[in-house]
C-alpha positions, 0 to 999 in steps of 0.5 A, a space after each residue: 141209134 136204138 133205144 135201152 130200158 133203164 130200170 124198166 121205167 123209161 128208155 134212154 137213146 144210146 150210141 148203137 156201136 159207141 159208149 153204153 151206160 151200165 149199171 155204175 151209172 145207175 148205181 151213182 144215180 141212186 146213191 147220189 143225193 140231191 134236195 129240191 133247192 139244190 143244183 147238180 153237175 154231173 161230170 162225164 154225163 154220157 147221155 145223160 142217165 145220171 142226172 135224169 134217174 136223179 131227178 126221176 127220183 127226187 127233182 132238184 132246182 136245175 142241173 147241168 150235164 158236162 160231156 166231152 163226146 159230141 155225139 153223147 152230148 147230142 144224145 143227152 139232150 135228146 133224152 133230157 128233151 124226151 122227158 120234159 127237163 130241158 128247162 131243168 137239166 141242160 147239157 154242154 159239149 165241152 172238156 171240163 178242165 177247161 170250164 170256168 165257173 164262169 163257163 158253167 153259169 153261162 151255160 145253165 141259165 136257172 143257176 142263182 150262182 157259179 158253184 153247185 150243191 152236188 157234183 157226180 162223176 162216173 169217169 174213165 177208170 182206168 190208167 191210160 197205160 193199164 189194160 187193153 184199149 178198146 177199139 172203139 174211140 168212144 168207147 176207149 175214152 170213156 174207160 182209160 184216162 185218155 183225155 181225163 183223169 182222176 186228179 182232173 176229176 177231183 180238182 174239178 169237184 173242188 173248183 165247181 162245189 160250193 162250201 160244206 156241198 157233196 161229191 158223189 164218185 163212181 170209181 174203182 174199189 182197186 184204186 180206193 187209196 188213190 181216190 181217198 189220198 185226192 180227196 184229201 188234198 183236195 179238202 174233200 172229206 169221205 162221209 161215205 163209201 158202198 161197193 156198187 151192188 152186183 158189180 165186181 171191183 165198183 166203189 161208190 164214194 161220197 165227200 163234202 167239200 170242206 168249207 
């Protein structure tokens, strides 16, 4: 393991060879809003930089981090430990297709209901048949649709969002009809989008769950 700067404020501990965060995740963390009554589910939470750059900047109630790679779960519990939130933010090792919302209650014990009031996701962007695979197992999963897609991500914004609450998406600006055509059949409806500063290609989206 070794250590990355994030915003030259705090060190997070990252996979030295797997997966790494860049700079979308940082970017949906800053375009990602949440009120200090409010509670989070990031989706494909990494080791946990979305959340915890969200709250360094404004706390919420409590969140909890979703993410199917072991060792990237281990490691955003670590870097929630590190900086005191473990009694906030709490992570959970799992597939979130198949959580229920009974699933995600139990495993973040501050919650005062089964729904949230904000859900983030920065998932794979890639089709699973487009482009190269990486080597890297972790590093293919995180970025083809391998084990995730997009309809898998905005159904479960759907299932886990409280009515009239806020979606926040990183995705690619060359599937930008796709995503705005699923949130539709999802009755999420677009109040925002912003191309992600300095980075090619990267969309940030945000809608709310129609009530």
């Amino acid at each position: 393991m070794n250590e990355a700067r994030c915003l030259d404020t705090f060190s997070l501990s990252q996979p030295r060879y797997g997966y790494r965060f860049s700079a979308d995740a940082v970017a949906l963390a800053d375009f990602a809003r949440a009120g200090p009554l409010e509670t989070v589910l990031d989706l494909c939470s990494g080791c946990g930089v979305v959340p915890i750059l969200m709250w360094q900047r404004c706390p919420f109630r409590n969140g909890l981090g979703v993410e199917l790679d072991p060792e990237l779960a281990m490691l955003a519990r670590r870097n929630v430990k590190q900086f005191g939130l473990d009694g906030r933010i709490h992570i959970a090792q799992g597939d979130v297709k198949s959580l229920s919302t009974d699933d995600l209650r139990g495993l973040s014990p501050g919650l005062s209901s089964e729904l949230f009031d904000v859900l983030t996701a920065n998932p794979p962007y890639w089709p699973a048949e487009q482009g190269r695979l990486n080597p890297n197992l972790q590093k293919a999963v995180a970025r083809h649709e391998m084990t995730l897609t997009r309809r898998d991500v905005l159904s479960s914004a759907r299932r886990f969002l409280k009515p009239g609450c806020r979606f926040f998406l990183s995705h690619l600006d060359s599937r930008k009809s796709e995503i705005l055509s699923g949130l539709e059949r999802e009755n999420l409806v677009v109040q925002r989008t912003q191309q992600v500063p300095k980075l090619l290609g990267r969309m940030l989206f945000e809608a709310r769950l129609d009530a």
